[in-house]
C-alpha positions in Angstrom: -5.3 14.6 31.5 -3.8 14.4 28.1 -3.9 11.4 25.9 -0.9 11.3 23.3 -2.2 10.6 20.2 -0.2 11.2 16.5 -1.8 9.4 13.4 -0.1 9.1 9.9 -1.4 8.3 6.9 -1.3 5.0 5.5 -2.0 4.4 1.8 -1.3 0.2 1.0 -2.2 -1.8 -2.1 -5.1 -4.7 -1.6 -4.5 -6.9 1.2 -6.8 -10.1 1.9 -8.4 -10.5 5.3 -9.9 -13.8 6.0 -12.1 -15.1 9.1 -12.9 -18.1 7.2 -12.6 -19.7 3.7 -15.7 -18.1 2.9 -15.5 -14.9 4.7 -13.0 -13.2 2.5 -12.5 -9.7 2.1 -10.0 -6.8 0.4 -9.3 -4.3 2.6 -6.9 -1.4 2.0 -4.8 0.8 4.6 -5.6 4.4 5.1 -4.5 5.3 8.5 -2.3 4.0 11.4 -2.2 5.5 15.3 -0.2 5.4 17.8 -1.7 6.0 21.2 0.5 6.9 24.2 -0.1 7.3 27.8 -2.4 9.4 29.4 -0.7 11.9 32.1 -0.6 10.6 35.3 -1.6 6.9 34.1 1.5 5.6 32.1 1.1 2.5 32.1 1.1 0.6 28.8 -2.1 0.8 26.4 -2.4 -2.6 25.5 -3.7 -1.4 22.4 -1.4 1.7 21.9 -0.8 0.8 17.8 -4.5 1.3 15.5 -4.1 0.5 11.8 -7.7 1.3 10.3 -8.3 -0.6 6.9 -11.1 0.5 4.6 -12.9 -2.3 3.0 -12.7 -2.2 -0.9 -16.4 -3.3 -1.4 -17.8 -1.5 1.2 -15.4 1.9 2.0 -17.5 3.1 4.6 -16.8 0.0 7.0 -13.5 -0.4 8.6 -11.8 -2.7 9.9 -9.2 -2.0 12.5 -6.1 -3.9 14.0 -5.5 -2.9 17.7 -1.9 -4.2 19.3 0.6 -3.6 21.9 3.7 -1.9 21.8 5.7 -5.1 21.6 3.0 -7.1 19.5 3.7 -4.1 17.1 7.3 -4.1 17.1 7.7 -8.4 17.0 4.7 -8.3 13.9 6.4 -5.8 12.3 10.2 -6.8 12.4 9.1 -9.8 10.9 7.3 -8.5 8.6 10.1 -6.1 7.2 12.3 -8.9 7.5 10.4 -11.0 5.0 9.8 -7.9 2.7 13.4 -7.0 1.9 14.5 -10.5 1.8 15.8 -11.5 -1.8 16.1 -7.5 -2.6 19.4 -5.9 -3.3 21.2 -3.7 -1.4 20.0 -0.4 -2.6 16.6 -1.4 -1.5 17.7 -2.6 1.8 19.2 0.7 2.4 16.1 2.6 1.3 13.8 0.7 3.8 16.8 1.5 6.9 16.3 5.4 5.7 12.8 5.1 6.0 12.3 3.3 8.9 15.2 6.0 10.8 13.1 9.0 9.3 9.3 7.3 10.7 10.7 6.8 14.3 12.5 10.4 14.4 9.1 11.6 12.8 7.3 9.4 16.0 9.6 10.9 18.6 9.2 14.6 17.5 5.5 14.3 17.5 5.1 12.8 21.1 7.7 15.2 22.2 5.5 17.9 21.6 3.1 16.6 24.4 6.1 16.2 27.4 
């Protein structure tokens, strides 16, 4: 059995996590995964998308956000949404490239394990 697997790097700026008002922490991205089917079982992972964060105080504890194929995609249209709102076209346009070139970049990877 074959599990596809691809991983990219991710490289963010500080992002808060917080449990509670007083459990606070800075985290930064550094990798996120995408985990596909394994042959012969292809049903959905329910955690098929990993995004490990490195805590800023403490960089050899991670913290990592597991989520389903449509969590991941809902999450993050919103998320883009929100980020190039207010920006000008250009900017717009550079985000559409980016996002063409990542899932062309996702499809030849997991091609490679058909």
């Amino acid at each position: 059995m074959t599990v596809k697997f691809v991983t990219h790097t991710l490289n963010t700026g500080d992002i808060t996590v917080m449990g509670q008002v007083s459990n606070v922490a800075t985290v930064q991205g550094s990798k996120i995964s995408r985990i596909g089917a394994v042959e012969g079982h292809e049903q959905e992972n329910p955690a098929a998308i990993h995004v490990n964060f490195q805590i800023s105080n403490n960089p050899e504890d991670l913290l990592v956000w597991m989520l389903g194929l449509a969590d991941a995609i809902e999450i993050g249209l919103h998320l883009v949404a929100m980020g190039i709102e207010d920006q000008p076209s250009p900017h717009i346009e550079e985000v559409r490239d980016r996002l063409s070139q990542l899932v062309s970049e996702l499809d030849r990877s997991l091609q490679v394990f058909h």
